[in-house]
C-alpha positions, 0 to 999 in steps of 0.5 A: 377477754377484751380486744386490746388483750385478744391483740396483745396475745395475738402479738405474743403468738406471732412472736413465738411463731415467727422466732421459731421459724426464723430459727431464733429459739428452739423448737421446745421452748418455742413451741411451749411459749406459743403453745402458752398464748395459742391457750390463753386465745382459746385456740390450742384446741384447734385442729391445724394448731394440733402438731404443737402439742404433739410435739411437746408430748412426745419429748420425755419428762426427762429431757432437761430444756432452758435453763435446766440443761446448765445443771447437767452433765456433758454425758447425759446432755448427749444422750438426751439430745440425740432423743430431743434430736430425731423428734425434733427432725420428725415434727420440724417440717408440720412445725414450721407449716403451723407457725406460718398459719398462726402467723397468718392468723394472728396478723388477721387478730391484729388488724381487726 
């Protein structure tokens, strides 16, 4: 991947991660999309960037994120948000930790 590219996706990164922080996104969608150019940088499989994927495996197959969730019923909304709920309050903390380092990380990426 050539400098320009590395630098787009590094931008991209610490939009996802800055959006998050700054509570413009939820945690799920966030985290997916960051997660989604953290891989395309080659820097998913780093060790402080680890609480990311975690988190994205730990939500069930089940529970209907973005758009999906307008195909759903109220009941099973609540039902499914109340799970989303407890692990989203589980990794909020490591999460936003993370998204300040890749913040860091990609700022020292951009400025090269």
């Amino acid at each position: 991947m050539d400098i320009d590219r590395i630098k787009y996706r590094a931008n991209k990164a610490r939009l996802w991660a800055t959006k998050i922080v700054t509570l413009e996104v939820g945690l799920s969608v966030g985290v997916s999309r960051l997660l989604h150019n953290l891989q395309l940088l080659e820097l998913n499989h780093d060790e402080k960037f680890r609480v990311l994927g975690d988190f994205l495996n730990k939500i069930p197959v089940d529970t209907p994120l973005g758009d999906l969730r307008l195909l759903c019923d109220e009941k099973f909304l609540k039902s499914s948000d109340y799970e989303l709920m407890k692990i989203e309050l589980e990794f909020r903390q490591l999460i936003m930790i993370s998204c300040l380092e890749i913040i860091r990380e990609m700022d020292s990426i951009m400025h090269r």
